[in-house]
C-alpha positions in Angstrom: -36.2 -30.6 -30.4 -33.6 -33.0 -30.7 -31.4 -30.7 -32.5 -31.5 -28.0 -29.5 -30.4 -31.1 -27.2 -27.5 -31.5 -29.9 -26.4 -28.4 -29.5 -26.6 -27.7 -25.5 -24.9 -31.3 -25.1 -20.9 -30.7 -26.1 -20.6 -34.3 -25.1 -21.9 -36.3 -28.3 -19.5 -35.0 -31.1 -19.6 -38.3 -33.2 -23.5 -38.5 -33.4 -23.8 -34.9 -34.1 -20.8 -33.7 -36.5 -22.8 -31.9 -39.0 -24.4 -29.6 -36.1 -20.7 -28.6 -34.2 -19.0 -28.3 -37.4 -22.3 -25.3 -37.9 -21.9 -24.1 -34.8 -18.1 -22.8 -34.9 -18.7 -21.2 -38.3 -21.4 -19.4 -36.8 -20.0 -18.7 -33.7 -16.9 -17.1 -35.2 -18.1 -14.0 -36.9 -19.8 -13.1 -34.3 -16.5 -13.4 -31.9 -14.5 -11.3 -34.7 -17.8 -8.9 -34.2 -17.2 -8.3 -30.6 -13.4 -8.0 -31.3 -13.5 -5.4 -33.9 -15.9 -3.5 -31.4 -13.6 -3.7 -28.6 -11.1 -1.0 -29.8 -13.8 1.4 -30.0 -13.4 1.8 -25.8 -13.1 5.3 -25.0 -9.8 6.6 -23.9 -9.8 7.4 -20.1 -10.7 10.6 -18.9 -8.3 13.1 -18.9 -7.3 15.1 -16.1 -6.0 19.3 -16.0 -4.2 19.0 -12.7 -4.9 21.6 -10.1 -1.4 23.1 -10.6 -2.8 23.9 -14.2 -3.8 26.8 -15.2 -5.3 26.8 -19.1 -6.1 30.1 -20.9 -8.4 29.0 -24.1 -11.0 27.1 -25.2 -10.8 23.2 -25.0 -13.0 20.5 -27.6 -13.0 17.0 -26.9 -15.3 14.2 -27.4 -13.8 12.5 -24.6 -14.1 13.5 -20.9 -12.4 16.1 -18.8 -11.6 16.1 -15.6 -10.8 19.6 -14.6 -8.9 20.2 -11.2 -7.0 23.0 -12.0 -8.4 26.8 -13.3 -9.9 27.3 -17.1 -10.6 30.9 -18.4 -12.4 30.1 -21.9 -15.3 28.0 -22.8 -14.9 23.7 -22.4 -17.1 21.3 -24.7 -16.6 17.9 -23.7 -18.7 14.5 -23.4 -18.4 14.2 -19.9 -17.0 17.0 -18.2 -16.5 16.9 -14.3 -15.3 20.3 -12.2 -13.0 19.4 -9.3 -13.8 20.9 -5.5 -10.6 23.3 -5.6 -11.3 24.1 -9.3 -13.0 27.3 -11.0 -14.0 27.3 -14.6 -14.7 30.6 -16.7 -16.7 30.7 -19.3 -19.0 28.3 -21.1 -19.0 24.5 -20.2 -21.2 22.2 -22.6 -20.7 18.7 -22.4 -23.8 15.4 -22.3 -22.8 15.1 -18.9 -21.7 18.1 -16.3 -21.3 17.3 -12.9 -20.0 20.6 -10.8 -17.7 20.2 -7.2 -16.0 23.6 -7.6 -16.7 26.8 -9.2 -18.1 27.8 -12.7 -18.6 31.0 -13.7 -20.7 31.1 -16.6 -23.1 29.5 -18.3 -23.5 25.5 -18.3 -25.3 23.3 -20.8 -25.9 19.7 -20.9 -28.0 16.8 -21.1 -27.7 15.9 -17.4 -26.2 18.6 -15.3 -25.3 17.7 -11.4 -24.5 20.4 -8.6 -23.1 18.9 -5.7 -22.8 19.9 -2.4 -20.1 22.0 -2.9 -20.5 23.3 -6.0 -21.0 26.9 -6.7 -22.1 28.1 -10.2 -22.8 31.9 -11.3 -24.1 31.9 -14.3 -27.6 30.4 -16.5 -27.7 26.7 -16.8 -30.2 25.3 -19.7 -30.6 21.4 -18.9 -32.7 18.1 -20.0 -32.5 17.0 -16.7 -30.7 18.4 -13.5 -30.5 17.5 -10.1 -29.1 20.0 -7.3 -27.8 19.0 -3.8 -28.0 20.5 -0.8 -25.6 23.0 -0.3 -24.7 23.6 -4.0 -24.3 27.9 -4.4 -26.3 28.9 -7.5 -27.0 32.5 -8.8 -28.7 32.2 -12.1 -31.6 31.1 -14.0 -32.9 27.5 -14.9 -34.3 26.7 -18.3 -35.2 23.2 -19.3 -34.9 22.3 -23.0 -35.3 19.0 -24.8 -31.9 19.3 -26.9 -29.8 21.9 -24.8 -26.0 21.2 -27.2 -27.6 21.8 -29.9 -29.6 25.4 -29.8 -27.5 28.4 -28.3 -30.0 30.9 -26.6 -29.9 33.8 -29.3 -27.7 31.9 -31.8 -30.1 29.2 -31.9 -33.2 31.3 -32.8 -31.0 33.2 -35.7 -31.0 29.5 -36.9 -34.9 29.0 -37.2 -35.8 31.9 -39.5 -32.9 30.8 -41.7 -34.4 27.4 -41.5 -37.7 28.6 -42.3 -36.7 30.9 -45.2 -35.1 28.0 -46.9 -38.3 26.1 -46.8 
């Protein structure tokens, strides 16, 4: 018990050298720890301006911020469609959260229609939530691991899988 009182009282350094002389060398890796985690931040989202207009297919595993217009298919970690922005083709991203328009389908973890979202096309989801006033035409399927299987491309994968074992 005393030893805890040691080490919560900074005061006493004389009585208790052996015990402060512990606790820097201990208390140092794990500072170094946190440092060498700190660079692994994520870069800030980044952002198509609504003057942009992209034709192709963009990858990141970073977030997009689209505000502009996108004709090809978006994969992202975070992927967030502006009010004044339309999206064609495929988005998949963990997390989708709609304001504009998408036209096509939408996959992700956690998918979010706001109010003035408006979405034509199938969205497969873990979890989704739709506000009031959100435009959808469309179906809803729930699966547990959306990214991963592809509709059709997904269940060429299985027999493969099966074959093989």
């Amino acid at each position: 018990m005393f030893s805890k009182s040691k080490i919560n009282e900074p005061g006493p350094k004389a009585d208790g050298a052996p015990a402060p002389a512990e606790a820097p060398a201990k208390a140092a890796p794990a500072s170094s720890d946190f440092k060498a985690s700190a660079p692994k931040a994520k870069p800030p989202a980044s952002t198509l301006s609504a003057d942009l207009h992209v034709t192709g297919n963009l990858k990141t595993t970073g977030d997009i911020q689209i505000e502009g217009q996108v004709e090809g298919d978006i994969r992202a970690h975070l992927l967030t469609v502006g009010e004044g922005a339309t999206v064609k083709g495929e988005v998949m991203a963990d997390d989708v959260v709609v304001n504009g328009r998408v036209i096509g389908r939408v996959r992700g973890l956690k998918v979010r229609l706001t109010s003035t979202a408006r979405v034509e096309g199938d969205i497969i989801h873990k979890t989704i939530a739709i506000e009031s006033g959100a435009h959808f035409e469309g179906s809803v399927q729930r699966q547990d691991d959306p990214l991963s299987t592809g509709g059709s491309g997904g269940k060429a994968k299985m027999p493969a899988d099966a074959a093989k074992g």
